[in-house]
C-alpha positions in Angstrom: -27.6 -14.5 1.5 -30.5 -13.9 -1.2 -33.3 -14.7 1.2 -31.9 -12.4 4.4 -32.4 -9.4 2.0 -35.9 -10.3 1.2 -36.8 -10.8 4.5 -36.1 -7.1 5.2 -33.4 -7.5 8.1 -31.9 -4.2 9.3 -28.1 -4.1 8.9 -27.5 -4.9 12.7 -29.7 -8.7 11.9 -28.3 -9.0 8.3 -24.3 -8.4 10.4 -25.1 -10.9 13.0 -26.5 -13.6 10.9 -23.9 -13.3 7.9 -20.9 -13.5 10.7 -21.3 -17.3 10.5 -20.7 -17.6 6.8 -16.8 -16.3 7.2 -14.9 -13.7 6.7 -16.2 -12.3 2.9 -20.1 -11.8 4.0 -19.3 -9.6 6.8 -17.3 -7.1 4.5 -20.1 -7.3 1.7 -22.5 -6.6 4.5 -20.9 -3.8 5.5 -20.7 -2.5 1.8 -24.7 -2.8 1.6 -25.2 -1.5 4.7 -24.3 2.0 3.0 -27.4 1.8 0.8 -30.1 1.3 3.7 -31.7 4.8 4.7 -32.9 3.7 8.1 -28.8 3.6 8.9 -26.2 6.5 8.8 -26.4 8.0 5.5 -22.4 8.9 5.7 -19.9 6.6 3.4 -17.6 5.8 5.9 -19.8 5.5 9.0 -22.6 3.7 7.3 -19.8 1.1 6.1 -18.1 0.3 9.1 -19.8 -2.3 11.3 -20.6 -1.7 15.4 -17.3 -2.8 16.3 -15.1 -1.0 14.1 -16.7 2.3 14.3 -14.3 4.8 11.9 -16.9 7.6 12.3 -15.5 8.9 15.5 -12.4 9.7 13.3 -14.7 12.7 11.2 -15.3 14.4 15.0 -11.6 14.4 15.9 -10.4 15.6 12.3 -12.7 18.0 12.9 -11.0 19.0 16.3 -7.6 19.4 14.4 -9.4 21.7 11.4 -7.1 24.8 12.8 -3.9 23.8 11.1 -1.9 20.7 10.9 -1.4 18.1 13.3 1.0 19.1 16.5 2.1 15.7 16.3 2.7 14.6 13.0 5.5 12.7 11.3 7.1 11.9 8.5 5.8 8.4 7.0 6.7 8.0 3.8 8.3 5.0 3.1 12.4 5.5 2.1 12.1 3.0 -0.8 16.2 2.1 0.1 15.2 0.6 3.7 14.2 -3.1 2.7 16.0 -6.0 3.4 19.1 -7.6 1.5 18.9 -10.5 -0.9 18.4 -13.9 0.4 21.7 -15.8 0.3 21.3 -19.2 1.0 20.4 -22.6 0.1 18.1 -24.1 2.7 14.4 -23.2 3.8 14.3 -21.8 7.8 11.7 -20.8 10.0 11.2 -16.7 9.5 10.1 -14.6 11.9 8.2 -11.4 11.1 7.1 -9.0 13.5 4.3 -6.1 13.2 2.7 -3.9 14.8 -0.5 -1.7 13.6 0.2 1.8 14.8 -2.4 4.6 14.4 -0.6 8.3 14.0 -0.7 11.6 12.5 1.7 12.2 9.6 2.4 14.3 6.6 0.5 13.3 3.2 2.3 17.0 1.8 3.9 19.3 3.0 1.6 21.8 4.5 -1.3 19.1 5.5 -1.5 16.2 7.8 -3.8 13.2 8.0 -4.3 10.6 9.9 -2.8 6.8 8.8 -2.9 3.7 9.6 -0.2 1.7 9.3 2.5 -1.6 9.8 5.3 -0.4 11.9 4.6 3.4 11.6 5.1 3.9 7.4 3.3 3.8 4.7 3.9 1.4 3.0 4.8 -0.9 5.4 7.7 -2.8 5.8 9.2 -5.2 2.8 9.3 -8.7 3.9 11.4 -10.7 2.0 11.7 -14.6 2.2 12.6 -17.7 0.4 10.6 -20.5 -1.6 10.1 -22.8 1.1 10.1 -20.5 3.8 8.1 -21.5 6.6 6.6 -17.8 7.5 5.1 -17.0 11.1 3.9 -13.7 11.2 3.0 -12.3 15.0 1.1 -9.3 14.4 0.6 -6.9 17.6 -2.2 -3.9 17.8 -0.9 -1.1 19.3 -2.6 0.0 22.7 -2.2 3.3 21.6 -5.0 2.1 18.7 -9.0 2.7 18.3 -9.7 -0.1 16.0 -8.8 -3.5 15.2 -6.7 -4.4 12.7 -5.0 -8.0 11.4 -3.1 -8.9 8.0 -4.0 -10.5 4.7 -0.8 -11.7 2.9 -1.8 -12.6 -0.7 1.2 -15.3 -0.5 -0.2 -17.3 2.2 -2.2 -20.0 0.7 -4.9 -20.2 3.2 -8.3 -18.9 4.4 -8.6 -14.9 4.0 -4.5 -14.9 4.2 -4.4 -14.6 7.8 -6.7 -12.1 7.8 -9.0 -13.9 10.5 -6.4 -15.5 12.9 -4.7 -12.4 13.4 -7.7 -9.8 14.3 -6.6 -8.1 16.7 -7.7 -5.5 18.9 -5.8 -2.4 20.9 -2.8 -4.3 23.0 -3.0 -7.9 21.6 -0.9 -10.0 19.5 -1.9 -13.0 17.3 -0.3 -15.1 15.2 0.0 -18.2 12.6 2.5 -19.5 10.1 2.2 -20.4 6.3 4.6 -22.2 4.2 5.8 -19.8 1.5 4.8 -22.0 -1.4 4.6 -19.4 -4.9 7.4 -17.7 -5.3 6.8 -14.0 -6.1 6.0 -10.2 -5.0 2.9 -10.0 -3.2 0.8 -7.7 -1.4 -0.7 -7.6 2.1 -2.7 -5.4 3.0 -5.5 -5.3 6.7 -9.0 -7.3 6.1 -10.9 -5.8 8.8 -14.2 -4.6 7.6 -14.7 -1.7 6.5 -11.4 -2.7 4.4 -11.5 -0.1 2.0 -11.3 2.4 4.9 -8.2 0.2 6.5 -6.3 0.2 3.0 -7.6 3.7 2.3 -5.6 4.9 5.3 -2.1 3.3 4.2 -2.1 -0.3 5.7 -0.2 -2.4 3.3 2.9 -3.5 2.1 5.1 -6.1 -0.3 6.1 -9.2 0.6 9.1 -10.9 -1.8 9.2 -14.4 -2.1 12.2 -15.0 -3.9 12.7 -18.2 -6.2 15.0 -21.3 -4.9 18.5 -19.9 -5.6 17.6 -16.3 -4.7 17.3 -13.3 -8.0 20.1 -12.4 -10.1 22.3 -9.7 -8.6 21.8 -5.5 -9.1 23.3 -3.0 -7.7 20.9 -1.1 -6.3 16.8 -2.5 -5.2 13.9 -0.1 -4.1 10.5 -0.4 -2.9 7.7 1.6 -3.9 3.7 1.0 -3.3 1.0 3.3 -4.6 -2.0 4.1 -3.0 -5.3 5.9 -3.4 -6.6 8.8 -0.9 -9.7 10.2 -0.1 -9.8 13.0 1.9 -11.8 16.6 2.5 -8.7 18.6 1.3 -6.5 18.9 -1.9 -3.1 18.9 -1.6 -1.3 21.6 -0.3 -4.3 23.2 1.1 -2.7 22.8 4.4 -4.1 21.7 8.1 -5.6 18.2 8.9 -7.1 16.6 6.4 -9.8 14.7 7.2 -10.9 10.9 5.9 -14.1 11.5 3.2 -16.1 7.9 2.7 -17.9 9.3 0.6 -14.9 10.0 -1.8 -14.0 7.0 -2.0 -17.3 5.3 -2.5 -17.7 7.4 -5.2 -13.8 6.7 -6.4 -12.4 10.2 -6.2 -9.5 10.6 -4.3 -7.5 13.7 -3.8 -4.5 12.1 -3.2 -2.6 9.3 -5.4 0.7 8.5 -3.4 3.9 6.8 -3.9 4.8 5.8 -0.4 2.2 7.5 1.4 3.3 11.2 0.4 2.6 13.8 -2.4 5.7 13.8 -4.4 7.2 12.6 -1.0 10.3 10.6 -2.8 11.7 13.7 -4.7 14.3 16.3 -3.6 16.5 15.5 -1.1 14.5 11.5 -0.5 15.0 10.8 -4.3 16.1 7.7 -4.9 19.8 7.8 -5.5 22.1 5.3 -8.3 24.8 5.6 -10.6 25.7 5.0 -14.1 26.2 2.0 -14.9 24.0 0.4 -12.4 21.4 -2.3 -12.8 18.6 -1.4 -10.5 15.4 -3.5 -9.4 12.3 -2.3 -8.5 9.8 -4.0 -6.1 6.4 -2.0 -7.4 3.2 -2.9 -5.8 -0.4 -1.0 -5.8 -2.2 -0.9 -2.3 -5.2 0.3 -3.9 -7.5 0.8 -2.6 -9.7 1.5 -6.3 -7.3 2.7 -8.8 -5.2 0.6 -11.8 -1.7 2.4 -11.9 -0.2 2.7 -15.0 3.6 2.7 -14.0 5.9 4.7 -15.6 9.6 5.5 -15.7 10.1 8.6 -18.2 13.1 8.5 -20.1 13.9 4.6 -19.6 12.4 1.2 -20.7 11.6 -1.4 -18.7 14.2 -4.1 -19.4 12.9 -6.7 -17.3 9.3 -7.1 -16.3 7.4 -10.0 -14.1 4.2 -8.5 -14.4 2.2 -9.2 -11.4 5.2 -11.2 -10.2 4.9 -13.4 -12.3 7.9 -15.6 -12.9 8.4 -15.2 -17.1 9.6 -11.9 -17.6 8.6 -10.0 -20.7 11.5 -7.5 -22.2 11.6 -3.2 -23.1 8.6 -2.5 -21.4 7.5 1.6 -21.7 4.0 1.4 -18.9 2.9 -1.4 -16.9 -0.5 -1.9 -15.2 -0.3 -2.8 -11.6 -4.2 -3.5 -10.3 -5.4 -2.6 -6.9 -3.8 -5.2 -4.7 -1.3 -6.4 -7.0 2.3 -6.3 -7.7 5.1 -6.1 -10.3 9.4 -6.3 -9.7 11.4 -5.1 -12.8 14.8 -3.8 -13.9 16.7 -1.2 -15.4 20.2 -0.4 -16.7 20.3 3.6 -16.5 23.8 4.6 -18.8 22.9 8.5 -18.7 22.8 10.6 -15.9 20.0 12.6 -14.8 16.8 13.2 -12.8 14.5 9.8 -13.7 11.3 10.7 -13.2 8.7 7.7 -12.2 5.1 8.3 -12.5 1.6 7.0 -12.4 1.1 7.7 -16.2 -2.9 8.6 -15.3 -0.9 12.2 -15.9 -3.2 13.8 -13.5 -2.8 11.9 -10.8 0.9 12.3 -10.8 0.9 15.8 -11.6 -2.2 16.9 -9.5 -2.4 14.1 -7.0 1.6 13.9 -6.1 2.3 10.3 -7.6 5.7 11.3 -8.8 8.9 10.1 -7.2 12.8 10.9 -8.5 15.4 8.3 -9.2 18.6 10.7 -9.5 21.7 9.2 -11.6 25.1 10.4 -11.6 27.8 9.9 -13.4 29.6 10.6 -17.1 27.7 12.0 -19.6 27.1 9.3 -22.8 26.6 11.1 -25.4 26.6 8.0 -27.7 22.9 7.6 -26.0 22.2 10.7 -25.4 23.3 13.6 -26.6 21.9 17.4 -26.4 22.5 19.6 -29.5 23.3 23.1 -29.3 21.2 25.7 -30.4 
């Protein structure tokens, strides 16, 4: 790799001859090829290699500048829409089914943007198998698409995670299968060079492995991813924000998201429990640059498996998640109220809409918590 740069290739020779080397050279082409002035001097169109060309998405932003999308939809994530715990005893054959969908939707509630996505949401869907599982994942690109897309899952043990095997253009479908060896909670997330503009519009998700014998029982499980944004808008600002490589080479975003929204799980798409109840949380951290520091104010983490680990550690107040990487924990919540989760980077949560509600009713316990009079 040393002696292509000396020889002074442009990016188009150093592309074409790093292509043989696998997957990883192509995408740390594509990050150099920012820094050569004879190319586009643009962060996201000077990173993106000839066939994956994301600077056609600055003209039609641009088209949409008038006001928000026409077409736009609500993608947030409802962090209750995951699939039930895995009651049985024997490995089988699982069968998971995506498809990489390109659309308008609402990152606030004034402004749209343009994601892409697994099966229209941000994040995408929750996969959840067993220790043993033999996985086949079928991944299909959307006709409706203008770029290729595919899947890394960080618990396949294999080259790139299935990232190669399952490029796929607009209209095809590609597969493979891996046996899910670790247990754990996992991200995936789409490898196509430029990745950090794939991730940076939304596409990932958690995949659950869970142990041999399943997880202990809760009464209530949610799923929630956070994720970086980088756009030419703040929030609020209204109309159709448009996708700013530049930002995010720089590491700015305007946006930090729970689920693909500002504040998107609060009000009437808060979480919702009761007192009493044990709840788990599946919390991952899409990226694509920022460390979260996870927060729930006013409870302790009782259980953590930091990075999914299997050891839990106990009474846990913040947790880092890294970009790309994944915790599940547990609460008991014995007082009612408004729990408010947050990335405890304060301004991201407060500026950048990485807040989300988990709303508790029930008896007040005033042997816990008790408000004085005045």
């Amino acid at each position: 790799m040393t002696d292509m740069l000396n020889k002074g290739l442009s990016r188009r020779g150093f592309m074409t001859r790093a292509a043989a080397l696998g997957l990883a050279i192509p995408t740390a082409g594509a990050l150099l090829s920012a820094c050569w002035d004879d190319e586009e001097d643009n962060g996201a169109v000077g990173a993106a290699t000839e066939d994956d060309d994301h600077g056609d998405d600055h003209a039609e932003a641009a088209e949409d500048d008038d006001g928000p999308s026409p077409d736009a939809v609500r993608i947030a994530k409802d962090p209750a829409d995951i699939p039930g715990p895995i009651n049985r005893t024997e490995p089988e054959h699982v069968l998971v089914e995506l498809e990489t969908v390109e659309l308008d939707g609402w990152i606030d509630a004034e402004t749209t943007f343009t994601f892409w996505t697994f099966n229209g949401t941000v994040p995408g869907p929750m996969i959840r198998v067993s220790e043993g599982d033999t996985v086949e994942i079928q991944l299909t690109n959307s006709s409706d698409s203008r770029h290729p897309h595919n899947i890394d899952l960080h618990s396949a043990h294999g080259p790139g995670g299935g990232a190669e095997v399952t490029t796929v253009s607009p209209g095809e479908t590609r597969g493979f299968e891996f046996k899910a060896i670790y247990p754990g909670v996992y991200i995936y997330h789409c490898a196509v060079p430029h990745i950090p503009t794939h991730v940076g519009h939304g596409m990932y998700g958690l995949i659950v492995v869970e142990p041999a014998g399943g997880l202990p029982p809760v009464d209530k499980e949610f799923y929630i991813v956070q994720g970086d944004f980088y756009t030419d808008r703040r929030p609020m600002q209204g109309g159709h924000a448009q996708w700013d490589g530049d930002r995010q080479f720089d590491e700015r975003p305007t946006y930090v998201l729970f689920n693909g929204m500002f504040q998107g799980l609060t009000g009437e798409h808060a979480m919702q429990a009761e007192v009493g109840d044990r709840v788990r949380m599946f919390v991952g951290n899409g990226g694509t640059n920022l460390v979260s520091s996870f927060h729930v104010i006013g409870g302790i983490i009782d259980v953590l498996h930091r990075e999914g680990q299997a050891e839990p550690v106990h009474n846990v107040e913040t947790t880092l998640i890294p970009a790309g990487g994944s915790s599940w924990m547990e609460f008991d919540f014995d007082v009612p109220g408004d729990y408010v989760l947050v990335d405890h980077s304060l301004g991201r949560a407060v500026d950048k809409g990485a807040i989300a509600i988990l709303h508790v009713e029930g008896d007040e316990n005033p042997d816990i918590f008790n408000p004085l009079d005045d």
